[in-house]
N, C-alpha and C positions, 0 to 999 in steps of 0.2 A: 126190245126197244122201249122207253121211254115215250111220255107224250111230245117230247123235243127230239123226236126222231134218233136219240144216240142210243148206241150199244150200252148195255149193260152187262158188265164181266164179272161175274161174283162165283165163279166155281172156285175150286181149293187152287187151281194150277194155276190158275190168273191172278189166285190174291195171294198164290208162293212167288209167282217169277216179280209180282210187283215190289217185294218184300223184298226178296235177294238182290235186286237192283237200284231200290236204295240204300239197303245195304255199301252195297259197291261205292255209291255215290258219297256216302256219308262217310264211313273208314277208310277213302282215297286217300293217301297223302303226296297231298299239290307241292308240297317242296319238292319231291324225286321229279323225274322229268318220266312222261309218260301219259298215255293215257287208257281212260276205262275200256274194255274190250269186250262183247258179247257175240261172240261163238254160236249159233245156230246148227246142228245137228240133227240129224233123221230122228235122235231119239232121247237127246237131251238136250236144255243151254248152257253154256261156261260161260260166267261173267270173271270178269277179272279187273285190276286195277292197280297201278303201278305201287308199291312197297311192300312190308313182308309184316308177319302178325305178329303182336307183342306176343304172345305165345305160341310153345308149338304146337305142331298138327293134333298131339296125344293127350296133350291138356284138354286145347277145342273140344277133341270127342268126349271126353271122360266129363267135362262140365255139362255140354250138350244132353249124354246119357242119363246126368244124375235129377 
């Protein structure tokens, strides 16, 4: 905590899921009807968010990896 009594989250998992949710937030597209979705799970989260990627899944990973 802070001297303002607030949390402070700075481990790697707090400053991934902050990151992948604005992600979500930002690559939304508001034209499709829908909304963002976060999925909580025993042992992961799924964010999601109504459209589909300019590329496909094999692209994502192969840019990702390089």
């Amino acid at each position: 905590m802070d001297e303002n009594m607030h949390r402070i989250d700075t481990t790697t998992a707090h400053t991934s899921v902050r990151e992948a949710f604005a992600n979500c937030i930002i690559h939304c597209a508001y034209t499709v009807m829908g909304n963002i979705t976060v999925d909580r799970y025993f042992n992961r989260i799924v964010l999601s968010n109504p459209g589909t990627m300019l590329v496909s899944k094999e692209e994502s990973i192969l840019v990702n990896q390089a």
